[in-house]
N, CA, C and O atoms as a GROMACS GRO file, in nm:
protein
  568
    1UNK      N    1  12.851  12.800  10.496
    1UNK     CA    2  12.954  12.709  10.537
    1UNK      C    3  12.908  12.564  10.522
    1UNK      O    4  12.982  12.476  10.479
    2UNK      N    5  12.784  12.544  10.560
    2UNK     CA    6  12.711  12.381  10.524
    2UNK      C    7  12.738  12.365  10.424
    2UNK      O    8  12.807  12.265  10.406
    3UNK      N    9  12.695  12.459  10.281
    3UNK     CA   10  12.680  12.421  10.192
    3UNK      C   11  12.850  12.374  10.131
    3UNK      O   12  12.883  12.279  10.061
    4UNK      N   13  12.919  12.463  10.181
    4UNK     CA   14  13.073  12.416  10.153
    4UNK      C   15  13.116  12.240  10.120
    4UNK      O   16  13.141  12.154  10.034
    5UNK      N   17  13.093  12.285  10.327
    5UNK     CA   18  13.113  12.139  10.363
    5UNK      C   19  13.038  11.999  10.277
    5UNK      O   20  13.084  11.886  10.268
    6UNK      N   21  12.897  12.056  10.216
    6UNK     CA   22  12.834  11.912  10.154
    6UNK      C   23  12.888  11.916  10.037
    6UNK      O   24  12.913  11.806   9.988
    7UNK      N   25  12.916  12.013   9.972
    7UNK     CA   26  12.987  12.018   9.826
    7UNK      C   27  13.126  11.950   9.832
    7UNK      O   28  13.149  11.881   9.733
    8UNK      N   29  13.181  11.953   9.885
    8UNK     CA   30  13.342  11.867   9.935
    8UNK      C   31  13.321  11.756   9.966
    8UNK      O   32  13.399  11.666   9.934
    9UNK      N   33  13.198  11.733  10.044
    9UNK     CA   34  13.193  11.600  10.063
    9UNK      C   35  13.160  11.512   9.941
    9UNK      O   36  13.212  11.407   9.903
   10UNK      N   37  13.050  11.593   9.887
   10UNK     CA   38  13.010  11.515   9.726
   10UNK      C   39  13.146  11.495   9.638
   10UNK      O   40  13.165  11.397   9.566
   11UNK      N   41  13.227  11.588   9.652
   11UNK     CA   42  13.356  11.569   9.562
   11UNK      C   43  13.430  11.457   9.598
   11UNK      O   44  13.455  11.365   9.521
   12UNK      N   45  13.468  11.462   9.721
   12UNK     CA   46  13.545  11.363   9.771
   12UNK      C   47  13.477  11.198   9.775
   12UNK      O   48  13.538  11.094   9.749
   13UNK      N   49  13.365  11.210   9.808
   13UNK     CA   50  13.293  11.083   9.761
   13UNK      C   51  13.307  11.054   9.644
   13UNK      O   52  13.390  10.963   9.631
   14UNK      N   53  13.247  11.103   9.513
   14UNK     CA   54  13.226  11.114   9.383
   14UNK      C   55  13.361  11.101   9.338
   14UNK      O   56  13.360  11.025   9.241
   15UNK      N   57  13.492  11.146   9.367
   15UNK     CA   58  13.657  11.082   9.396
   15UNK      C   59  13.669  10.914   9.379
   15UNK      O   60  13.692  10.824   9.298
   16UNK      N   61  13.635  10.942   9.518
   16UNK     CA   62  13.656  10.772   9.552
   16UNK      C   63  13.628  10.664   9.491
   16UNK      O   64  13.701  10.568   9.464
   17UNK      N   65  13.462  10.693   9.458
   17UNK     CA   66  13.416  10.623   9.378
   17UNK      C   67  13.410  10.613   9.199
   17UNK      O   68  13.336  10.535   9.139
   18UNK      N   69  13.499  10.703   9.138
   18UNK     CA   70  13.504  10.739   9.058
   18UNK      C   71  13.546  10.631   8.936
   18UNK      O   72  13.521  10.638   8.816
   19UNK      N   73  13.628  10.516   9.024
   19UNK     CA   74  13.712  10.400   8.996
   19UNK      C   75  13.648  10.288   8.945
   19UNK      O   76  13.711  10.205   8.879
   20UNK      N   77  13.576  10.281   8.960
   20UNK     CA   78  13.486  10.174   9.058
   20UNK      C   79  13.336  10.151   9.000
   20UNK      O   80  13.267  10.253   8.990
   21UNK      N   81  13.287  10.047   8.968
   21UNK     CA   82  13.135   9.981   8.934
   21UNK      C   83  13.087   9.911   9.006
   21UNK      O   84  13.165   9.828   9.053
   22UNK      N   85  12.988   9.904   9.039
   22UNK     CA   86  12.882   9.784   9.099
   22UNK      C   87  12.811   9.711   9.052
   22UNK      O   88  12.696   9.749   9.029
   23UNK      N   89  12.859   9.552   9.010
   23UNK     CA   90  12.770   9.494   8.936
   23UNK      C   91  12.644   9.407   9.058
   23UNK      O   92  12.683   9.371   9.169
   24UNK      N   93  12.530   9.390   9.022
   24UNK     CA   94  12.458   9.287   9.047
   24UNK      C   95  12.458   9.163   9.002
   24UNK      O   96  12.465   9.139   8.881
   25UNK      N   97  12.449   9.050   9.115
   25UNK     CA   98  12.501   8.913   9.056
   25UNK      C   99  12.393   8.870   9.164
   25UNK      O  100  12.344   8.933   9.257
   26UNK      N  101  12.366   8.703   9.108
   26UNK     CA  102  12.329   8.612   9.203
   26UNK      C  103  12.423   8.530   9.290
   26UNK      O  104  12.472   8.460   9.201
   27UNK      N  105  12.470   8.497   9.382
   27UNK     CA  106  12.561   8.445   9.481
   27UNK      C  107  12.491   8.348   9.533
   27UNK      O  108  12.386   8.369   9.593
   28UNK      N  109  12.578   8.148   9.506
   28UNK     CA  110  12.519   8.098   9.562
   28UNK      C  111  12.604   8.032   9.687
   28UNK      O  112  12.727   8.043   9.694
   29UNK      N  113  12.550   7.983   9.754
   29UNK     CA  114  12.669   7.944   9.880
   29UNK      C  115  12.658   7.801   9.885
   29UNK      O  116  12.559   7.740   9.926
   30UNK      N  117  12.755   7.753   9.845
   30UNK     CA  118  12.750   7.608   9.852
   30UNK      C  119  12.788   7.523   9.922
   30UNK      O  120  12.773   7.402   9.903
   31UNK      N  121  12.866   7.598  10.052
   31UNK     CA  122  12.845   7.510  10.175
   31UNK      C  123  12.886   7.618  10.313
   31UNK      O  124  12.977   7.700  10.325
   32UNK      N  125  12.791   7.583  10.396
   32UNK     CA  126  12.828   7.677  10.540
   32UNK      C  127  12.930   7.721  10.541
   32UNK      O  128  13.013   7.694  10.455
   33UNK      N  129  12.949   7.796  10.632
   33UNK     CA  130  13.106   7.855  10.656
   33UNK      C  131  13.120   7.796  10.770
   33UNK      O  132  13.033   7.728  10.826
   34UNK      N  133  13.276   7.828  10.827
   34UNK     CA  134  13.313   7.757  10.984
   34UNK      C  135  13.317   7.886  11.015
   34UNK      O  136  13.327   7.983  10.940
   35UNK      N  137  13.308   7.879  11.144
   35UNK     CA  138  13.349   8.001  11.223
   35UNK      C  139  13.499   7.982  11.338
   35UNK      O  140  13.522   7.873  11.391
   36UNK      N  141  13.565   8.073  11.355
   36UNK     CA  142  13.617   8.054  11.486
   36UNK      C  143  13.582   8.138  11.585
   36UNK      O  144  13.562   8.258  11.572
   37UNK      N  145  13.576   8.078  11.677
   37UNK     CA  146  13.568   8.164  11.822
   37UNK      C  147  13.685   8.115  11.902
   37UNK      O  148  13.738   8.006  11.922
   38UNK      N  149  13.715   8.298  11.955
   38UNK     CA  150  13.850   8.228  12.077
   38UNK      C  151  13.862   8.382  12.188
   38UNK      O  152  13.830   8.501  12.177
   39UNK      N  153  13.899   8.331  12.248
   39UNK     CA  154  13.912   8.473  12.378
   39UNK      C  155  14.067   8.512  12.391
   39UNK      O  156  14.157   8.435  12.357
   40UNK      N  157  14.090   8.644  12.444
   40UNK     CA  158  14.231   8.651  12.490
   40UNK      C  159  14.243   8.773  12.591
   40UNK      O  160  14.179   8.876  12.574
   41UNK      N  161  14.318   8.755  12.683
   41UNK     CA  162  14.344   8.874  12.799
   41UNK      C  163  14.469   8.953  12.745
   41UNK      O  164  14.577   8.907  12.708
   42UNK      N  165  14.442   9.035  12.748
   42UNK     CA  166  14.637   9.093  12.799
   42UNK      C  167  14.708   9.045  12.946
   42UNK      O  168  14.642   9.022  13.047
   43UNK      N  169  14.841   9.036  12.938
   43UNK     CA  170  14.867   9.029  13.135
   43UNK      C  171  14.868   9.156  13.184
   43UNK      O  172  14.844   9.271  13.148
   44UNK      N  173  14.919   9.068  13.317
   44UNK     CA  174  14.918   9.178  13.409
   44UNK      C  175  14.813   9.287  13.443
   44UNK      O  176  14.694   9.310  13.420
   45UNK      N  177  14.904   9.336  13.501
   45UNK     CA  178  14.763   9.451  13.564
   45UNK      C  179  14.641   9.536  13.426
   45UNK      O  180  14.535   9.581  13.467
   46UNK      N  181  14.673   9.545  13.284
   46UNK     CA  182  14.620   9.564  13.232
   46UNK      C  183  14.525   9.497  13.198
   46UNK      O  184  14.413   9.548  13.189
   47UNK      N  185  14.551   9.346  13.167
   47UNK     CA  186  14.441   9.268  13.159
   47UNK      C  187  14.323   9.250  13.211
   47UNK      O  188  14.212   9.230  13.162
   48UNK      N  189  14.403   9.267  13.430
   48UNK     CA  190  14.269   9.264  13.482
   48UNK      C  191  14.163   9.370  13.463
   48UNK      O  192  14.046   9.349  13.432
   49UNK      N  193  14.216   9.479  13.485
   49UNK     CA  194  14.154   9.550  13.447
   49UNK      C  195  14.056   9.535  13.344
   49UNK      O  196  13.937   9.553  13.372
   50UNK      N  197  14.114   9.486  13.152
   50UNK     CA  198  13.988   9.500  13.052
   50UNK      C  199  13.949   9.394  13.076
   50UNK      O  200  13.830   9.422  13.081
   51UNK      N  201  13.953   9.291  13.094
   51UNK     CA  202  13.891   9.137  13.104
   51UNK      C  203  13.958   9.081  12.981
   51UNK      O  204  14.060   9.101  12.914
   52UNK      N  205  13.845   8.996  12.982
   52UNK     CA  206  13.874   8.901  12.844
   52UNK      C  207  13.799   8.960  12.709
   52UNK      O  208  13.681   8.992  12.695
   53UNK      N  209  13.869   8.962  12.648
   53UNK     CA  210  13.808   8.996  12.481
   53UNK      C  211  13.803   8.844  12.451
   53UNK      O  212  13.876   8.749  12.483
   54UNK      N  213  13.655   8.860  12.354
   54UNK     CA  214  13.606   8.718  12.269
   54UNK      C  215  13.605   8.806  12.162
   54UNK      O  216  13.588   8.928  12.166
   55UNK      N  217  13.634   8.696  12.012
   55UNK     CA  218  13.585   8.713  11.894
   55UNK      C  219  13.557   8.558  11.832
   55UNK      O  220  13.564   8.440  11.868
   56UNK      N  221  13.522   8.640  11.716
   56UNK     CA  222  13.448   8.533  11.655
   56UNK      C  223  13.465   8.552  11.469
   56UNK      O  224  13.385   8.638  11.432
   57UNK      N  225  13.515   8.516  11.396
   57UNK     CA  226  13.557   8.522  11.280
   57UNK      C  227  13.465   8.438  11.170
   57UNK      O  228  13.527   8.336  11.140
   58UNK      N  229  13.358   8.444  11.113
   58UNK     CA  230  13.368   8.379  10.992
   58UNK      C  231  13.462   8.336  10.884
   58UNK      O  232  13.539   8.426  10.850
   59UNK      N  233  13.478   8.199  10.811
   59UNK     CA  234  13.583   8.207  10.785
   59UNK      C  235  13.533   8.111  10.618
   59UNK      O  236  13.415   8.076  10.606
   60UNK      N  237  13.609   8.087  10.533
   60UNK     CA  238  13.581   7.997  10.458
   60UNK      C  239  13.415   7.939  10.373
   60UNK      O  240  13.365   7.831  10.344
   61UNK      N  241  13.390   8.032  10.366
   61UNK     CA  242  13.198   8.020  10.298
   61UNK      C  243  13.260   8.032  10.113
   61UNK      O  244  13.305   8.122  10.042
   62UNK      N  245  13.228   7.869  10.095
   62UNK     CA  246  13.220   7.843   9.937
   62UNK      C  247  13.142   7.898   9.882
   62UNK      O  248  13.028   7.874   9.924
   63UNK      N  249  13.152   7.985   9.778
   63UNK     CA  250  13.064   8.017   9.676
   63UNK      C  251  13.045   7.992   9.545
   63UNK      O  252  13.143   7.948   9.486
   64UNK      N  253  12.918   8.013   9.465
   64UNK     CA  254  12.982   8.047   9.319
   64UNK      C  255  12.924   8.175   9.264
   64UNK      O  256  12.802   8.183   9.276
   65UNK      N  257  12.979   8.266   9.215
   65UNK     CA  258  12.912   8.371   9.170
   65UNK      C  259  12.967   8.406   9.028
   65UNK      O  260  13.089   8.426   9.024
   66UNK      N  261  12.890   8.417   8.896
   66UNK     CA  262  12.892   8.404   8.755
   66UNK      C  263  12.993   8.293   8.709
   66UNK      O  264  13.079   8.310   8.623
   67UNK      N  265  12.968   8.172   8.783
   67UNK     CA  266  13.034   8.066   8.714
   67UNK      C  267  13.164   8.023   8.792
   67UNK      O  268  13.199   7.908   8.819
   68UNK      N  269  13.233   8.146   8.826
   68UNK     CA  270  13.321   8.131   8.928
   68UNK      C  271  13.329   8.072   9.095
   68UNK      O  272  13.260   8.122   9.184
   69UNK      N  273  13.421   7.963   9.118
   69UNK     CA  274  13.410   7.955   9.258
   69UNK      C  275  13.472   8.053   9.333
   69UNK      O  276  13.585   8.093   9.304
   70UNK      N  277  13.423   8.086   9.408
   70UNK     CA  278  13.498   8.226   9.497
   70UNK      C  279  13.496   8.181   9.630
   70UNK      O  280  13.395   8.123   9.671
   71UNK      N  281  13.640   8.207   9.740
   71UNK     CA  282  13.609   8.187   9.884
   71UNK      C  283  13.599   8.345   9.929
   71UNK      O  284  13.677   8.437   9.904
   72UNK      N  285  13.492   8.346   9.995
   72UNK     CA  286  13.475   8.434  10.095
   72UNK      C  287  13.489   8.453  10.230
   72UNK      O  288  13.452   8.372  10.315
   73UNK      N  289  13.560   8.598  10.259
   73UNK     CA  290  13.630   8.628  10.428
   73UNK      C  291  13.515   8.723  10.435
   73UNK      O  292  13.452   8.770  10.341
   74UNK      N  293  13.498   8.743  10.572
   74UNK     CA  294  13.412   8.883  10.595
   74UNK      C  295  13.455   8.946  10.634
   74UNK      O  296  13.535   8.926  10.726
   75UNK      N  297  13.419   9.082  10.576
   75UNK     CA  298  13.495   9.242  10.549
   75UNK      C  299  13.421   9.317  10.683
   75UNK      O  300  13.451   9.436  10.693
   76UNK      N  301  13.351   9.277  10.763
   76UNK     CA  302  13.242   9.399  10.843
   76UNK      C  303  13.300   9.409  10.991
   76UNK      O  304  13.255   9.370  11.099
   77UNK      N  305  13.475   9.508  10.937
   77UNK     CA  306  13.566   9.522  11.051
   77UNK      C  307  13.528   9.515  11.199
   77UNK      O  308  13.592   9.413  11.225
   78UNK      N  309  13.480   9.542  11.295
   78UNK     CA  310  13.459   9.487  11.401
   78UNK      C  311  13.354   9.370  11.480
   78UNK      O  312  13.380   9.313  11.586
   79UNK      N  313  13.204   9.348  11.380
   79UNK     CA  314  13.111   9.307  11.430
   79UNK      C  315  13.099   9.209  11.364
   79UNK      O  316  13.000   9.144  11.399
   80UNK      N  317  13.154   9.166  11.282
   80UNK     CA  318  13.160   9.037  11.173
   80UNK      C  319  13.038   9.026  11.122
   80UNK      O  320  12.942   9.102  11.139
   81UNK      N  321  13.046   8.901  11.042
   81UNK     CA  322  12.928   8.837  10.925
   81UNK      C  323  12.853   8.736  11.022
   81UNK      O  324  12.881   8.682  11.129
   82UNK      N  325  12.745   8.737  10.935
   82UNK     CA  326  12.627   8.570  11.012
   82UNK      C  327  12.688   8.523  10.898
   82UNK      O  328  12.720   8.572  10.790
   83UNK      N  329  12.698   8.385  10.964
   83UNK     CA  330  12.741   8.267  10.868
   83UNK      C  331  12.600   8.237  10.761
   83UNK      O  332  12.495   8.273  10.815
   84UNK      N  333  12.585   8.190  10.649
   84UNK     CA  334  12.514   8.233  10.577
   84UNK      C  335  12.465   8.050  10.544
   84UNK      O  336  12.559   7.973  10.562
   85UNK      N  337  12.328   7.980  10.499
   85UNK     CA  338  12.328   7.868  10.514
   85UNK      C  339  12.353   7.868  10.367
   85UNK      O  340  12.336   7.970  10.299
   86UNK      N  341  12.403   7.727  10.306
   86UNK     CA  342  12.347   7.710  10.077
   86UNK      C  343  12.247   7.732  10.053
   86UNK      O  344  12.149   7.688  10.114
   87UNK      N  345  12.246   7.802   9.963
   87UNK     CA  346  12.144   7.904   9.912
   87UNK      C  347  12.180   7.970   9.824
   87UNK      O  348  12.301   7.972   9.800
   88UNK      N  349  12.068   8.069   9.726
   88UNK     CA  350  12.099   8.164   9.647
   88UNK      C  351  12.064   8.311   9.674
   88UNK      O  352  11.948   8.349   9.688
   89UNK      N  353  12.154   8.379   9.679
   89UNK     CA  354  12.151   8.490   9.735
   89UNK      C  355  12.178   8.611   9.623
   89UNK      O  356  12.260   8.603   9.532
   90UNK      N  357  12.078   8.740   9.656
   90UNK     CA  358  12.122   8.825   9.585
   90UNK      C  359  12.236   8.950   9.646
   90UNK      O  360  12.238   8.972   9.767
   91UNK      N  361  12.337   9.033   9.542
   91UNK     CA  362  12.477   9.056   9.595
   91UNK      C  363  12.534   9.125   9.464
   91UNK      O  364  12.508   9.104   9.346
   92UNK      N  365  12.620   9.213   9.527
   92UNK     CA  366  12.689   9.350   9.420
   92UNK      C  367  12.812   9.252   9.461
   92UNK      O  368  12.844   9.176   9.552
   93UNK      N  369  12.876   9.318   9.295
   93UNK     CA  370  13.021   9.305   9.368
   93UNK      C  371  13.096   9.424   9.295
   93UNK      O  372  13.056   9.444   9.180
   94UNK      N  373  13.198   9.510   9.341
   94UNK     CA  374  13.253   9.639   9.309
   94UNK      C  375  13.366   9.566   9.275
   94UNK      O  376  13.410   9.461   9.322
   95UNK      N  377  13.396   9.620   9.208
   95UNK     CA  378  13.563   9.585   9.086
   95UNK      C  379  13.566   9.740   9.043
   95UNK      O  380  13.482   9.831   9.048
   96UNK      N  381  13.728   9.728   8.989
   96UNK     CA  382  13.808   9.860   8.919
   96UNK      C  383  13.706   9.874   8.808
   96UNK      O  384  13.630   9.780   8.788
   97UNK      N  385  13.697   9.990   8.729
   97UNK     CA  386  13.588  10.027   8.626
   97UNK      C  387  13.664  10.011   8.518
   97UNK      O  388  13.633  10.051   8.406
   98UNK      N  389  13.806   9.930   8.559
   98UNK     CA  390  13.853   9.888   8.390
   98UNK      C  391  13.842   9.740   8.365
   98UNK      O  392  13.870   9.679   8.262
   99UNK      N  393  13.790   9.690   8.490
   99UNK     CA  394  13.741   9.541   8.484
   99UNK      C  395  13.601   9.516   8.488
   99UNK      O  396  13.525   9.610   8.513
  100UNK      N  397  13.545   9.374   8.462
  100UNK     CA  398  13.399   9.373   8.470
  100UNK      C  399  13.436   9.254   8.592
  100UNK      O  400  13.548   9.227   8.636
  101UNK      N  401  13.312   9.196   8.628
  101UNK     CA  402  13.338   9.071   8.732
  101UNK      C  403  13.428   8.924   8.674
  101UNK      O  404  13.483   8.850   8.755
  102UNK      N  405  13.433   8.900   8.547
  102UNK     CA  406  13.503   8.811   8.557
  102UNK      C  407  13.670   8.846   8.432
  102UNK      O  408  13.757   8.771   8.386
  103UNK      N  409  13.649   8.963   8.424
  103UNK     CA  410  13.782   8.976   8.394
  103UNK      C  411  13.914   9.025   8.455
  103UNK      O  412  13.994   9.098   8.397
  104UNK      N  413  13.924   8.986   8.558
  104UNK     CA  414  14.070   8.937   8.639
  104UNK      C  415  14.181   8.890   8.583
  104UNK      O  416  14.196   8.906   8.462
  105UNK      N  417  14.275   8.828   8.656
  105UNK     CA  418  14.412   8.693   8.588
  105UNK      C  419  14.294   8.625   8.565
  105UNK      O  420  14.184   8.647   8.616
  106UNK      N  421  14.333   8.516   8.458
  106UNK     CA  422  14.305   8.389   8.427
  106UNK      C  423  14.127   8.404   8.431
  106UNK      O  424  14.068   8.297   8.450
  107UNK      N  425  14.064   8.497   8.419
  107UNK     CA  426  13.933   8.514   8.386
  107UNK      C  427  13.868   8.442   8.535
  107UNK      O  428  13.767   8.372   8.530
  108UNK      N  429  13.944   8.474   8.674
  108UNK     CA  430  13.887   8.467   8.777
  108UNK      C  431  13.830   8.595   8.856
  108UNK      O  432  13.848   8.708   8.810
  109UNK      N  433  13.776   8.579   8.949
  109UNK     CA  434  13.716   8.711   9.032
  109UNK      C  435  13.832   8.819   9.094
  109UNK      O  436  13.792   8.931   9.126
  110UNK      N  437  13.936   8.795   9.105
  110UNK     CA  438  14.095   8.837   9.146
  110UNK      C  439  14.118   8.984   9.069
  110UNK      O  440  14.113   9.015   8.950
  111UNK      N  441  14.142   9.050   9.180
  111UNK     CA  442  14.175   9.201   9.118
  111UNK      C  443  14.303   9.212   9.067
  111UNK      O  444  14.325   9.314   9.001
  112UNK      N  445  14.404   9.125   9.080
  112UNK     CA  446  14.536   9.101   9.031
  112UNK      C  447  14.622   9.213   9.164
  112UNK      O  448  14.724   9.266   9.120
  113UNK      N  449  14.594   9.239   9.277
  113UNK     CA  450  14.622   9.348   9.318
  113UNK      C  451  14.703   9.235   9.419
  113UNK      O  452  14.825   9.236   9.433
  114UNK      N  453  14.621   9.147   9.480
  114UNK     CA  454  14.671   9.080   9.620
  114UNK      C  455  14.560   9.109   9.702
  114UNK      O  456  14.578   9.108   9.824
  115UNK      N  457  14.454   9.133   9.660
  115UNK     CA  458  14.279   9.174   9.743
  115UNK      C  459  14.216   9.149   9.624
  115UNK      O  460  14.244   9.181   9.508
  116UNK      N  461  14.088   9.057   9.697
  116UNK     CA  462  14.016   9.044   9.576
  116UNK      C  463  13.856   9.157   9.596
  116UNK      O  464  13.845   9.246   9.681
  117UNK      N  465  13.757   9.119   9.497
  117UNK     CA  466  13.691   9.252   9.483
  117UNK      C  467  13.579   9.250   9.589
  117UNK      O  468  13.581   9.154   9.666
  118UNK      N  469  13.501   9.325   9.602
  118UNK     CA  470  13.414   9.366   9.760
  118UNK      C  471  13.328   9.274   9.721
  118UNK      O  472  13.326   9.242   9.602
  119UNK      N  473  13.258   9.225   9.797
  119UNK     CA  474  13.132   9.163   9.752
  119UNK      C  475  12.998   9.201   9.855
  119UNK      O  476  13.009   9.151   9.967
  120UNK      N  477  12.899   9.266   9.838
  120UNK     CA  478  12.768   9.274   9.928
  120UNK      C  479  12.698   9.188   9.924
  120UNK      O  480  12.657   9.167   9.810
  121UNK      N  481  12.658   9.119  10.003
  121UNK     CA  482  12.574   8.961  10.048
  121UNK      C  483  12.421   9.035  10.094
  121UNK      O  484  12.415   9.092  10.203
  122UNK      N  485  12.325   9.031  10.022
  122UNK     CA  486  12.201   9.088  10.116
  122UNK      C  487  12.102   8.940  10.120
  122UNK      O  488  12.096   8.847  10.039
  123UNK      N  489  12.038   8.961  10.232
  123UNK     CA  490  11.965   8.826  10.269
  123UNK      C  491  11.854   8.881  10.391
  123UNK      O  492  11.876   8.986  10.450
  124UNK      N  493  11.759   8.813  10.414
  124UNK     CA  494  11.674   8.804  10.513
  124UNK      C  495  11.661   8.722  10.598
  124UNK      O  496  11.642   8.603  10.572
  125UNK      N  497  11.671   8.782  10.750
  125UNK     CA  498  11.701   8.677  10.848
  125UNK      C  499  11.560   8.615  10.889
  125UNK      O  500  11.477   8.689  10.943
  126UNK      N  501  11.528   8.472  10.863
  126UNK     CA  502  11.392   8.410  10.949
  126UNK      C  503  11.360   8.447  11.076
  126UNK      O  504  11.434   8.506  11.155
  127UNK      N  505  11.247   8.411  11.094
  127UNK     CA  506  11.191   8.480  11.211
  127UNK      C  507  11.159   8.654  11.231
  127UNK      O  508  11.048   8.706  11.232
  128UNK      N  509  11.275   8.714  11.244
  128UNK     CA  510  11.243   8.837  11.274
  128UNK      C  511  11.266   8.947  11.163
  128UNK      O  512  11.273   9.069  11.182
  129UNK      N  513  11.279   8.876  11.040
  129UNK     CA  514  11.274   8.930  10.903
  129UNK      C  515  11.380   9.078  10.854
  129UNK      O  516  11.370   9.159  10.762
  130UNK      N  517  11.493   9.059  10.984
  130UNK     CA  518  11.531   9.163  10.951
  130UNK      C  519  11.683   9.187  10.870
  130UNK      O  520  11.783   9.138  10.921
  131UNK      N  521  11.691   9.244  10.776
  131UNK     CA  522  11.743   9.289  10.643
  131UNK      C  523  11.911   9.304  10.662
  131UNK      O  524  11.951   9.380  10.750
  132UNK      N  525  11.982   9.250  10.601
  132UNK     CA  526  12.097   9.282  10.609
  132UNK      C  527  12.158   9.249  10.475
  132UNK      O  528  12.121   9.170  10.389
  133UNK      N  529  12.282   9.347  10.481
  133UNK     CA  530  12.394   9.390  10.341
  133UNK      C  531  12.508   9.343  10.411
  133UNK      O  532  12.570   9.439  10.456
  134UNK      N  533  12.547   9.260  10.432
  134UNK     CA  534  12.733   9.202  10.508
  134UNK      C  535  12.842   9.212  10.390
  134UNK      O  536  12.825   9.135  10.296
  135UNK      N  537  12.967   9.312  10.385
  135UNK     CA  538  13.070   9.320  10.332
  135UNK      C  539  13.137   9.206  10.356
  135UNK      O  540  13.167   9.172  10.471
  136UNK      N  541  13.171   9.124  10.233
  136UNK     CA  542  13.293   9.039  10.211
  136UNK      C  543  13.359   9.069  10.107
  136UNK      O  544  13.314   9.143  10.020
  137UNK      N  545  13.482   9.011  10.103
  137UNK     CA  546  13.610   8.995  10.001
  137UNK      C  547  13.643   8.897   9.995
  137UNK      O  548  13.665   8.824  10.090
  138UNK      N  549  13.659   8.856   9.815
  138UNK     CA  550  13.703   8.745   9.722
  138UNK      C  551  13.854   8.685   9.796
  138UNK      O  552  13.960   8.747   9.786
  139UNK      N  553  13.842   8.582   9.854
  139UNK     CA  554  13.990   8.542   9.920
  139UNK      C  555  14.054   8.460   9.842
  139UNK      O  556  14.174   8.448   9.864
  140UNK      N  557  14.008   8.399   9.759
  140UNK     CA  558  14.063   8.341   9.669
  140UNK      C  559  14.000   8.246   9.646
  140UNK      O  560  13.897   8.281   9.705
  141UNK      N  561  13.968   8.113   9.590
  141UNK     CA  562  13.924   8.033   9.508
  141UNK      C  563  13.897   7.833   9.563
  141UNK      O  564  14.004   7.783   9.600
  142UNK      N  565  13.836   7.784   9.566
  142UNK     CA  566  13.855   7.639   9.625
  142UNK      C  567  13.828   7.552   9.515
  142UNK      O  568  13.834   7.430   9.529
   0.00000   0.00000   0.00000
């Protein structure tokens, strides 16, 4: 029955990804990102109850990656991105496997879909040297 289950899973993965390439690129960031932070309750008796929810959004981090300017949102659904300082960074970016990275509309990063393509940001944090891959998406262009 394991073996079932891992064989389905390989299919269904190997599916998904079936579409799909990962190129390696250099990513440079050419100016901080802003962040927002903001809190919110629900009312009433529900609210008191959960408290206050905070978040915190990265938002707007200029890039350029193969020539292209690209704006980047961060994709890492509940726990968000570290804002990232200018710099050059190494980074995949996944596109349809009938596109390469810069063949989009108008020979931009744009999947032509209304979402642009994934991008993996990997970097090393100072001090405590520890390793991270943060999901973003191509938001469009500055």
């Amino acid at each position: 029955m394991k073996k079932m289950i891992a064989l389905f899973t390989l299919l269904f993965v190997g599916a998904a990804v079936a579409g799909e390439k990962t190129e390696a690129v250099k990513l440079e960031v050419v100016e901080e990102g802003t962040s927002l932070h903001g809190e919110y309750q629900a009312a009433g008796l529900v609210g008191a109850i959960g408290g206050k929810k905070t978040y915190a959004n990265a938002l707007d981090i200029k890039t350029i990656i193969n020539g292209d300017h690209a704006l980047l949102r961060c994709y890492e659904n509940h726990q968000g991105c570290n804002i990232l300082g200018p710099g050059i960074y190494d980074a995949e970016i996944k596109v349809a496997k009938h596109q390469s990275a810069k063949s989009g509309t108008n020979g931009t990063l744009d999947s032509g879909k209304g979402s642009g393509p994934d991008v993996w940001i990997h970097y090393v944090q100072p001090i405590d040297h520890k390793v991270y891959r943060e999901h973003w998406k191509v938001s469009g262009t500055w």
